[in-house]
C-alpha positions as CSV (number, residue, x, y, z in Angstrom):
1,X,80.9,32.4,-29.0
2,X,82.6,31.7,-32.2
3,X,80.6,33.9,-34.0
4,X,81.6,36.6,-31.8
5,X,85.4,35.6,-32.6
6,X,84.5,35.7,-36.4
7,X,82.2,38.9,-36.4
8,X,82.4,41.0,-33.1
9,X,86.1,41.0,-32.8
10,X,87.0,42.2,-35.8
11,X,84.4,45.3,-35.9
12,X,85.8,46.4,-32.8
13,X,89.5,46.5,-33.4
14,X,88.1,48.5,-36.3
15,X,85.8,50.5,-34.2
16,X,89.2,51.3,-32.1
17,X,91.7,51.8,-34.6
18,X,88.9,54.2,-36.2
19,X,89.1,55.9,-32.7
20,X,92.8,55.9,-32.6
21,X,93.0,57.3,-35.8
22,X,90.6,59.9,-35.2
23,X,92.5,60.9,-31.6
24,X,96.0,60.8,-33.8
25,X,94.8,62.8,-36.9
26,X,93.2,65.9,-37.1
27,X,93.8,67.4,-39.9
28,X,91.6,67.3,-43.3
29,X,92.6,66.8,-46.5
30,X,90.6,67.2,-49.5
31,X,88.9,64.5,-51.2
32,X,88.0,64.3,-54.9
33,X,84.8,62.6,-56.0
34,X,83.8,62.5,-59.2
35,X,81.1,64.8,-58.7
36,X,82.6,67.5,-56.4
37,X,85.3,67.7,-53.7
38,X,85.2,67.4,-50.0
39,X,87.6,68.3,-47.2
40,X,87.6,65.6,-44.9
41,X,90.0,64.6,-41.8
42,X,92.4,61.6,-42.2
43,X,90.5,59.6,-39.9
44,X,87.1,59.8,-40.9
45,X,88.3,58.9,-44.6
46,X,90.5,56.4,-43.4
47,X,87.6,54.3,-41.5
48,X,85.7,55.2,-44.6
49,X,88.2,52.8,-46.3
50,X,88.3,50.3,-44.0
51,X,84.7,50.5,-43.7
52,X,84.3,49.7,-47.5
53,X,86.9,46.6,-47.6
54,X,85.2,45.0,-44.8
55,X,81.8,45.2,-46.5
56,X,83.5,44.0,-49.7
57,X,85.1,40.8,-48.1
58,X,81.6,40.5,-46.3
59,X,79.7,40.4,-49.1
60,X,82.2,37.9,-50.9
61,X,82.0,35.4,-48.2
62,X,78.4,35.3,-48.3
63,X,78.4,35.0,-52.2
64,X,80.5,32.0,-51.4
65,X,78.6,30.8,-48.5
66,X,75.4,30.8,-50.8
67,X,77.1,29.3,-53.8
68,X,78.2,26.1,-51.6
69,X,75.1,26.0,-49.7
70,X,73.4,25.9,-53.4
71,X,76.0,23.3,-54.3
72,X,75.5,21.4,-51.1
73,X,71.9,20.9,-51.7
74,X,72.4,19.8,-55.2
75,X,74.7,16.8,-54.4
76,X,72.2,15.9,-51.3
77,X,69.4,15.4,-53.8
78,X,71.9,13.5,-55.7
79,X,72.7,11.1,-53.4
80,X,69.2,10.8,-52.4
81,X,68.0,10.4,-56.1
82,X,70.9,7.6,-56.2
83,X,70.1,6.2,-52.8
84,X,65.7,5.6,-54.3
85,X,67.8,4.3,-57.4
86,X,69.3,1.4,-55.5
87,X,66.7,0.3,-53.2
């Protein structure tokens, strides 16, 4: 359930601002890349956006996560190194 609060939630008030967007703005606009232009609505390039931050912050907290978990298991063998030292 909790990982539902952390994870589902948030992708669908995404998935439902996307839609709100989409049902609000019609229009396209164009869009430079580096390699050629598109015309795109507002929505689809704002969800595009939003899109991109949240797998950005997604992929920080899991360089974190693995960076304690490495961390974690280095002071466990620690203290059980330091535990065999004392007995």
């Amino acid at each position: 359930m909790l990982r539902f609060l952390f994870i589902g939630l948030p992708l669908l008030v995404l998935f439902l601002l996307a839609v709100g967007l989409g049902a609000l703005n019609k229009q396209a606009i164009p869009f430079d890349f580096m390699f050629g232009t598109v015309q795109l609505p507002v929505a689809v390039l704002a969800g595009l956006f939003v899109g991109f931050g949240f797998l950005v912050g997604l992929a920080s907290m899991f360089a974190k996560q693995v960076a304690l978990r490495n961390e974690n298991r280095k002071l466990r063998k620690q203290l059980v190194a330091r535990d065999n030292a004392d007995a």
